[in-house]
C-alpha positions in Angstrom: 66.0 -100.1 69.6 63.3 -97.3 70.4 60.4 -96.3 67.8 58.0 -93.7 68.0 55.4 -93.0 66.0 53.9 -89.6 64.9 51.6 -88.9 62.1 52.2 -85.9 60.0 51.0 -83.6 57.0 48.4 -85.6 55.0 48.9 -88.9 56.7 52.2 -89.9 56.8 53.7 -91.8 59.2 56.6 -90.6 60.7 58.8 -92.8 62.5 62.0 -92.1 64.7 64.6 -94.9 65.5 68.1 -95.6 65.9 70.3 -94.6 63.0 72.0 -97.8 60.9 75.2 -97.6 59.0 72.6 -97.8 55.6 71.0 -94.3 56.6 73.9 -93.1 55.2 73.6 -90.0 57.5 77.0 -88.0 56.2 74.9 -87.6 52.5 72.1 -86.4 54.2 73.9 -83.8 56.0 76.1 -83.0 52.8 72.6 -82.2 51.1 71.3 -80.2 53.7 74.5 -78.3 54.4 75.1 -77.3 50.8 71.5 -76.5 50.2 70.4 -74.5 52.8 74.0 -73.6 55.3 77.0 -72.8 53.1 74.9 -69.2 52.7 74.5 -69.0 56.6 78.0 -69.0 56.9 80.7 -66.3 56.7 82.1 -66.6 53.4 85.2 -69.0 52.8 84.0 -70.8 56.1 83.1 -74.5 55.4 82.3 -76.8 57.9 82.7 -80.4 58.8 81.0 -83.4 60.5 81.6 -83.8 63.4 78.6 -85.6 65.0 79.2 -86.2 68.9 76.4 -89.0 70.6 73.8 -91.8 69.7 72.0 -90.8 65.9 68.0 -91.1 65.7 66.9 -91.1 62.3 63.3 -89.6 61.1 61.8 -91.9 58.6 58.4 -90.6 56.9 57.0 -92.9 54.6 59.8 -95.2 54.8 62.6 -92.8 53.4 65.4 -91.0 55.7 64.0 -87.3 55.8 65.8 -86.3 58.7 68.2 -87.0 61.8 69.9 -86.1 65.4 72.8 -86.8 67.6 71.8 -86.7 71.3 75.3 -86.7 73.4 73.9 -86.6 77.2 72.5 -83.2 77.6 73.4 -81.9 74.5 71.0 -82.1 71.3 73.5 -82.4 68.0 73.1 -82.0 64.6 70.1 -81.9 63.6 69.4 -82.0 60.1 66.1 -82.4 58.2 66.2 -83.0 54.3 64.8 -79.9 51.8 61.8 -81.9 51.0 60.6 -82.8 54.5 61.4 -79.3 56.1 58.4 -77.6 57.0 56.2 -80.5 58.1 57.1 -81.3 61.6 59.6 -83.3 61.1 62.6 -81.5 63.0 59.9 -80.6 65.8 59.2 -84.2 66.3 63.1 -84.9 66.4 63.2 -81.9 68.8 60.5 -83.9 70.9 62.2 -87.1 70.5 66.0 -85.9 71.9 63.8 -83.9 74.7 62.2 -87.4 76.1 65.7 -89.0 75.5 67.4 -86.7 77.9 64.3 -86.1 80.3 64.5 -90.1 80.7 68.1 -89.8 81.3 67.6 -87.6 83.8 68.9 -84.5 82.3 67.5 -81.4 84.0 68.6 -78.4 81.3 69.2 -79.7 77.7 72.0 -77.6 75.4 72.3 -77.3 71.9 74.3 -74.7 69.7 72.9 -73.0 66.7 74.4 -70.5 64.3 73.6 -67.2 64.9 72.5 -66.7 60.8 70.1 -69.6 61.2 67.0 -67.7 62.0 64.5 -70.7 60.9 66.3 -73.1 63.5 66.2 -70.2 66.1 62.7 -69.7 65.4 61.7 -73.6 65.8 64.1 -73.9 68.8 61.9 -71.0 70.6 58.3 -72.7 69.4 59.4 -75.2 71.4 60.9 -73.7 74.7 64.3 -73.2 74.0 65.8 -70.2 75.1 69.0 -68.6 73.7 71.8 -68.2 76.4 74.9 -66.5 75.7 76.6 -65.9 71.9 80.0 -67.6 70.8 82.4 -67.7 68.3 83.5 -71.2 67.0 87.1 -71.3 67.3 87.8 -73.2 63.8 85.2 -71.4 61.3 84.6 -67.9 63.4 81.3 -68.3 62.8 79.0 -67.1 65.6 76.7 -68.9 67.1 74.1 -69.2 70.1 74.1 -71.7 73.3 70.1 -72.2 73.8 68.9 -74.1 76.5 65.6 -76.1 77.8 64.8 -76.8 81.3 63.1 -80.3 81.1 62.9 -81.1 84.6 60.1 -79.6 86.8 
């Protein structure tokens, strides 16, 4: 099991590790999707879970704020909780899939994002990311974009 430790906001302790069946990590997306995606998304559209890869769970303070699927070079669903967004919490997941796939030798890392999602966009760039080509998902016809990262070099 891999841990890493970041401190964030007013000394918290932020720590990243492989998700366990208690994390319960389909309520935490439910929370976060009704909260802050269902108005993102063309109306009627609702989406489901469909997590691909191995889950890494952000923990600050000891409580699940946060979480990611890394399936080879794609970075999946990642979702931080309403009360943790904002303090580095989906950057330091960011950072966390980046090293997963940089020590897996992955040379470009992938990740789709919904076009309506401007605060994900905006992080996404902070970090390097860089939006590639526009799609329309087949089920919902929602559009989003592919972004990529090159991590080797």
């Amino acid at each position: 099991m891999t841990f890493r430790f970041d401190r964030i906001g007013e000394g918290t302790l932020l720590k990243i590790r492989a998700a366990i069946p208690s994390d319960d990590l389909v309520a935490i997306w439910r929370e976060v999707y009704r909260a802050d995606y269902v108005a993102l998304l063309p109306a009627g559209v609702d989406l489901l879970f469909e997590p691909r890869g191995e889950a890494w769970v952000a923990e600050a303070d000891g409580a699940a704020a946060g979480f990611a699927y890394v399936d080879g070079e794609w970075l999946d669903e990642l979702w931080v909780r309403k009360p943790f967004q904002g303090h580095g919490i989906g950057t330091a997941l960011v950072r966390h899939a980046e090293g997963l796939m940089r020590n897996a030798g992955v040379a470009r890392a992938r990740l789709s994002v919904l076009q309506a999602n401007s605060r994900a966009i905006a992080l996404y760039r902070r970090l390097g990311w860089t939006e590639g080509h526009a799609f329309q998902d087949r089920r919902s016809g929602a559009w989003n974009f592919e972004m990529t990262k090159e991590l080797s070099g």
